[in-house]
C-alpha positions in Angstrom: 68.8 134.0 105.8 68.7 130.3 105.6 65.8 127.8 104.1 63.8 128.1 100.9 62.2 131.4 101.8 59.5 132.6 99.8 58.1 136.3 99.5 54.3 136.2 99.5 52.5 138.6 96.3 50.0 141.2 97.9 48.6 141.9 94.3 48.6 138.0 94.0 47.7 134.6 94.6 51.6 133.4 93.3 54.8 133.2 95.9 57.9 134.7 94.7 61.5 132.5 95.6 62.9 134.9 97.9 66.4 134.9 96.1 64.6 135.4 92.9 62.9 138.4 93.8 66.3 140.2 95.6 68.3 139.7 92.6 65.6 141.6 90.2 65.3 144.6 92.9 68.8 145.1 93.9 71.7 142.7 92.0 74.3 144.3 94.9 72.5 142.9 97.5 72.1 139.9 96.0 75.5 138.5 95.3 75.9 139.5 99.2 73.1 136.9 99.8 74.9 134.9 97.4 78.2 134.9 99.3 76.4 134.9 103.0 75.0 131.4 102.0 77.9 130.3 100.5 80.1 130.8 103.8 76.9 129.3 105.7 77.8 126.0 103.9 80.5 125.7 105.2 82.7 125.3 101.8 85.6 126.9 100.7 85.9 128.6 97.2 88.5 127.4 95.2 90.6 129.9 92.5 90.5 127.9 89.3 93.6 130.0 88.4 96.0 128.7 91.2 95.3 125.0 90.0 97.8 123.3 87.9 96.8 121.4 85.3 98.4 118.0 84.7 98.3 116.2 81.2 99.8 113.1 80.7 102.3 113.0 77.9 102.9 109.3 78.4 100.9 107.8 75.5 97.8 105.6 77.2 97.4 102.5 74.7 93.9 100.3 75.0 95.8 97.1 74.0 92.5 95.1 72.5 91.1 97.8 70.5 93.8 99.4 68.1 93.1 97.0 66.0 89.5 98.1 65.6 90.3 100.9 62.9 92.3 98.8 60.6 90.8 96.4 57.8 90.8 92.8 58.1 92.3 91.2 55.1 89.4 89.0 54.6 87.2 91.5 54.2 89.3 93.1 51.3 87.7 92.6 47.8 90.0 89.6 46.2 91.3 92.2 43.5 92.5 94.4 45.8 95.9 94.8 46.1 96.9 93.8 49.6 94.9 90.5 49.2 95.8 89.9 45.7 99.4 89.9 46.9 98.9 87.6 49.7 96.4 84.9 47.6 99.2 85.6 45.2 101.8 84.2 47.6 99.3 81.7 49.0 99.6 82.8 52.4 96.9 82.7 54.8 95.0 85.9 55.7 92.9 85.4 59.0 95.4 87.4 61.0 96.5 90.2 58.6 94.9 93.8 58.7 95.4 97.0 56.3 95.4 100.5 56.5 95.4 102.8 53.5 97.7 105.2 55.8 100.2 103.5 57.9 101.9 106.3 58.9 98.6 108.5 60.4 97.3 105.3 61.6 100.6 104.7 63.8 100.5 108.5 65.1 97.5 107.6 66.1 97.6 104.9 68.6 101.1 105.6 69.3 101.8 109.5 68.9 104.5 111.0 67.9 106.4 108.0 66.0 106.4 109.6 62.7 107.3 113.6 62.8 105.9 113.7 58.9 103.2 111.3 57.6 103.2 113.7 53.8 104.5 110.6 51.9 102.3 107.9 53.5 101.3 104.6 51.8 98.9 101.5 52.5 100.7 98.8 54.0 99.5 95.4 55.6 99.5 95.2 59.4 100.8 92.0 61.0 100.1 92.3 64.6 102.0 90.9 67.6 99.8 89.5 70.0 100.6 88.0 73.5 98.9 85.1 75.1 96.5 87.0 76.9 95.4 88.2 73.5 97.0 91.5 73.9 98.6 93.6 70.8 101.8 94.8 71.8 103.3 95.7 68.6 103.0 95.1 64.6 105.2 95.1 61.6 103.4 97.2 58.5 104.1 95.7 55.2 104.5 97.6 52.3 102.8 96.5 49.2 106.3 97.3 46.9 109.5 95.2 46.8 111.5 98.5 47.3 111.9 100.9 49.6 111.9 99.7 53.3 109.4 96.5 53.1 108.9 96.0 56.8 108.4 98.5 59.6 108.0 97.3 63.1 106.6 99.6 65.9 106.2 98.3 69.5 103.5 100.1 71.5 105.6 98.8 74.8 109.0 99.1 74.1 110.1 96.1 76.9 108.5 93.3 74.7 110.4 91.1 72.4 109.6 91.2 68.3 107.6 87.8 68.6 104.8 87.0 66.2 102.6 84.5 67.0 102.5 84.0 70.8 98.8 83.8 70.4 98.4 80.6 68.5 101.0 78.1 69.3 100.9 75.3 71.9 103.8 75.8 74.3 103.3 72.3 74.9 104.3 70.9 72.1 107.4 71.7 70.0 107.6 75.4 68.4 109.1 76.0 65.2 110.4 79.4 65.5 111.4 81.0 61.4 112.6 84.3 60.5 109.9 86.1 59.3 105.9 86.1 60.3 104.7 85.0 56.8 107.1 81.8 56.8 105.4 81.7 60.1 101.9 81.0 58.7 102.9 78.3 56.5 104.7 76.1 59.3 102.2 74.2 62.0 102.6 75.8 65.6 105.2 78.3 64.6 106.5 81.5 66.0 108.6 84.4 64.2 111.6 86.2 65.5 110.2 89.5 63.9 114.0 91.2 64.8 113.9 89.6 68.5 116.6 88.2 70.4 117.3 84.9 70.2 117.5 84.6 74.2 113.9 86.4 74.0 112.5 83.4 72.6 114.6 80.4 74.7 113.0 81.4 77.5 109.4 80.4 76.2 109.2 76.4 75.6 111.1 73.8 73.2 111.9 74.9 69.9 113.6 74.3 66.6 114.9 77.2 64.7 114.0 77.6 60.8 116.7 79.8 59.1 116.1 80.6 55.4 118.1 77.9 52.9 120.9 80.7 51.7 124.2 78.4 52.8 126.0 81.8 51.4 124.6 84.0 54.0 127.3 84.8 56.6 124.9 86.1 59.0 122.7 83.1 58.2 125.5 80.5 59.0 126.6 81.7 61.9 122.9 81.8 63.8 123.1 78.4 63.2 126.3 77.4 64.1 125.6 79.1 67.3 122.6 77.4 67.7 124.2 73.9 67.0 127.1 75.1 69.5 124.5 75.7 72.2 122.9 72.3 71.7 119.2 73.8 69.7 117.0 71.7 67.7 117.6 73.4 63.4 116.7 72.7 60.6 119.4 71.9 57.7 117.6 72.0 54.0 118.0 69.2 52.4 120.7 70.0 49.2 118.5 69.5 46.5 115.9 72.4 47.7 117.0 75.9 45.8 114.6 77.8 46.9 115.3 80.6 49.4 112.3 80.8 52.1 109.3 78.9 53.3 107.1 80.8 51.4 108.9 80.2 48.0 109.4 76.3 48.6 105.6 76.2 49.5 104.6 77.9 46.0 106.8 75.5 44.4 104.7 72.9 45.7 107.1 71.4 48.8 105.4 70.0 51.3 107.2 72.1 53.9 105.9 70.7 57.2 107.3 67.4 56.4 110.0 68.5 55.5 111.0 70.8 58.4 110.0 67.8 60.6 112.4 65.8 58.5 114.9 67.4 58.8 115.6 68.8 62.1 118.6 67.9 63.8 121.0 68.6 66.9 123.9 67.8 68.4 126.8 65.6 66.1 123.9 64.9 63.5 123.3 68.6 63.1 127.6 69.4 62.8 127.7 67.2 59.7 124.6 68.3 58.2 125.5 71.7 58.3 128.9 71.4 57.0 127.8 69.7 54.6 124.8 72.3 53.7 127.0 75.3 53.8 129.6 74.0 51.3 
């Protein structure tokens, strides 16, 4: 009972499939066919049942396109109020995003971060990028000065809290600050985000740019440890009293000359920062 057999109409000029007409006349019969060819074929029916089903719960990330659901900046009307408070600060705004819900949006591309997302908010993403152009991680901004301002979530928990790796020449000296938006206001500069110092060391030739707060214990001692280990800092110069980048910048410093200006090592940077610190 193999081929395409066909059953030839007495009463007609028409030619009946052969498995067509068994399964109107007798149904029994025909799932025997059924089974007869099957074997014939020389394949082996499978119980769906006895399978085991395998899901992944490792989260799968698409590095390039996370970013495709968020808002640039730049395309934020000026009045609104994650733009307004960056024009307000005068920072740049090419590589900032938004999200009206940073919590959901985070669940999303990496699941399971936040167990509730009922008290959500809006918050600015600033995304860590790797040389290849990769995201790896962001910090979320909130749009308040209370609260917890900066959240940082790393989609690959091995990679240091660097912003910037995307845009600096690692041939040329690297000013490395603490935070990203000091970072956009300082010429090929990279921000420690929260990383390790030793994270960074091992990517080129840098000078460190601490924030000018002499009375900052934690402050101080980064950068007597950096002296100590023979790094390039930067000491403020005494008669700037304002505490960041960002600030000195709306205050009208002209802060890449004077981070050029004043970096130092070695001796030179022991007596500038005793003297700083006083």
């Amino acid at each position: 009972m193999k081929g395409n057999l066909l059953y030839k109409c007495h009463n007609c000029q028409y030619s009946v499939p052969f498995p067509k007409l068994l399964e109107d006349m007798d149904p029994v019969l025909y799932k025997q066919f059924r089974m007869e060819k099957f074997k014939d074929s020389g394949k082996t029916k499978v119980d769906m049942r006895k399978v085991k089903k395998i899901v992944s719960t490792t989260p799968v990330f698409k590095p390039r396109d996370i970013l495709d659901d968020l808002t640039p900046i730049d395309k934020l009307n000026n009045s609104h109020p994650a733009k307004e408070y960056l024009l307000t600060r005068k920072l740049p705004t090419t590589a900032l995003y938004f999200t009206e819900k940073f919590k959901e949006w985070t669940n999303h591309v990496k699941p399971g971060t936040f167990q509730e997302t009922n008290q959500d908010e809006g918050r600015i993403i600033i995304p860590f990028i790797d040389k290849e152009g990769n995201v790896f991680g962001y910090q979320g901004r909130s749009l308040h000065n209370t609260g917890l301002r900066y959240i940082t979530i790393l989609l690959n928990e091995d990679r240091p809290k660097i912003f910037g790796m995307n845009s600096v020449d690692y041939d040329q000296t690297i000013f490395v600050t603490e935070g990203p938006f000091d970072s956009l206001l300082l010429e090929n500069s990279l921000a420690m985000a929260g990383a390790d110092v030793s994270d960074i060391d091992a990517l080129g030739d840098f000078v460190y740019v601490y924030d000018n707060e002499p009375r900052n214990p934690q402050i101080t001692d980064r950068i007597g440890k950096h002296i100590s280990q023979g790094h390039q800092v930067v000491i403020w110069p005494t008669n700037i009293k304002e505490k960041d980048i960002n600030d000195m910048y709306l205050a009208g410093f002209p802060v890449n000359e004077i981070v050029k200006s004043n970096t130092y090592h070695g001796l030179t940077a022991k007596l500038k920062f005793n003297d700083w610190k006083k």
